[in-house]
Residue, then its C-alpha position, 0 to 999 in steps of 0.5 A: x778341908x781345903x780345895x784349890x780349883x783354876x778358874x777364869x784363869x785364878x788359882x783359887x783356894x776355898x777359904x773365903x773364895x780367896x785368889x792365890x795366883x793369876x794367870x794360872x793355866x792349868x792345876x794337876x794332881x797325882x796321887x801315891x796310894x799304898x794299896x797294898x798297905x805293906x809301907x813301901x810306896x816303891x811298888x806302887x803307881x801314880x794315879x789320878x784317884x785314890x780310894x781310901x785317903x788313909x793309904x795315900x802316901x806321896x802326891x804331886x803336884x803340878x802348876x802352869x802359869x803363863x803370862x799376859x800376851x807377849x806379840x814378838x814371842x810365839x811359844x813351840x814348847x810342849x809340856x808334859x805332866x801328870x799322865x796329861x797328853x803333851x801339851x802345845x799351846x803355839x802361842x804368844x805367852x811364857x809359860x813356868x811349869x812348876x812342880x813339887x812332890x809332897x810325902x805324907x806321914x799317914 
């Protein structure tokens, strides 16, 4: 089993307490679940939690890198992801928000 967790800022995977990233703001995930065990995801929604692992299909996956302090650039964007309310940090980092949806074969 693998966890990747943010923390002080460091995207972080389980293996040896190991540092995959810095100056990652924010980690998110949703899940496809077939709760209906019929083989189409089509009819399904996102969702935050899954209850049997064996019927998610489909997660998505959200990362929200920002950079060090930058003083002549204020950031008004808002970001919006993962059923999250929108986002405005009005500060003075670039921010990347990366995302990717991963189909699985269960």
């Amino acid at each position: 089993i693998s966890t990747f967790y943010v923390k002080d800022n460091e995207l972080r995977h389980n293996a040896n307490l190991r540092i995959v990233a810095d100056n990652i703001e924010d980690l998110q995930f949703e899940f496809l679940e077939d709760t209906d065990d019929d083989g189409d995801l089509g009819d399904q929604s996102w969702s935050a939690t899954f209850g049997d692992p064996n019927l998610v299909g489909a997660i998505r996956v959200w990362v929200l890198a920002m950079s060090e302090v930058v003083n002549d650039y204020t950031n008004n964007e808002t970001y919006n992801y993962a059923g999250n309310p929108a986002y405005e940090p009005n500060d003075n980092r670039y921010r990347y928000l990366a995302s990717a949806t991963v189909t699985l074969r269960n």
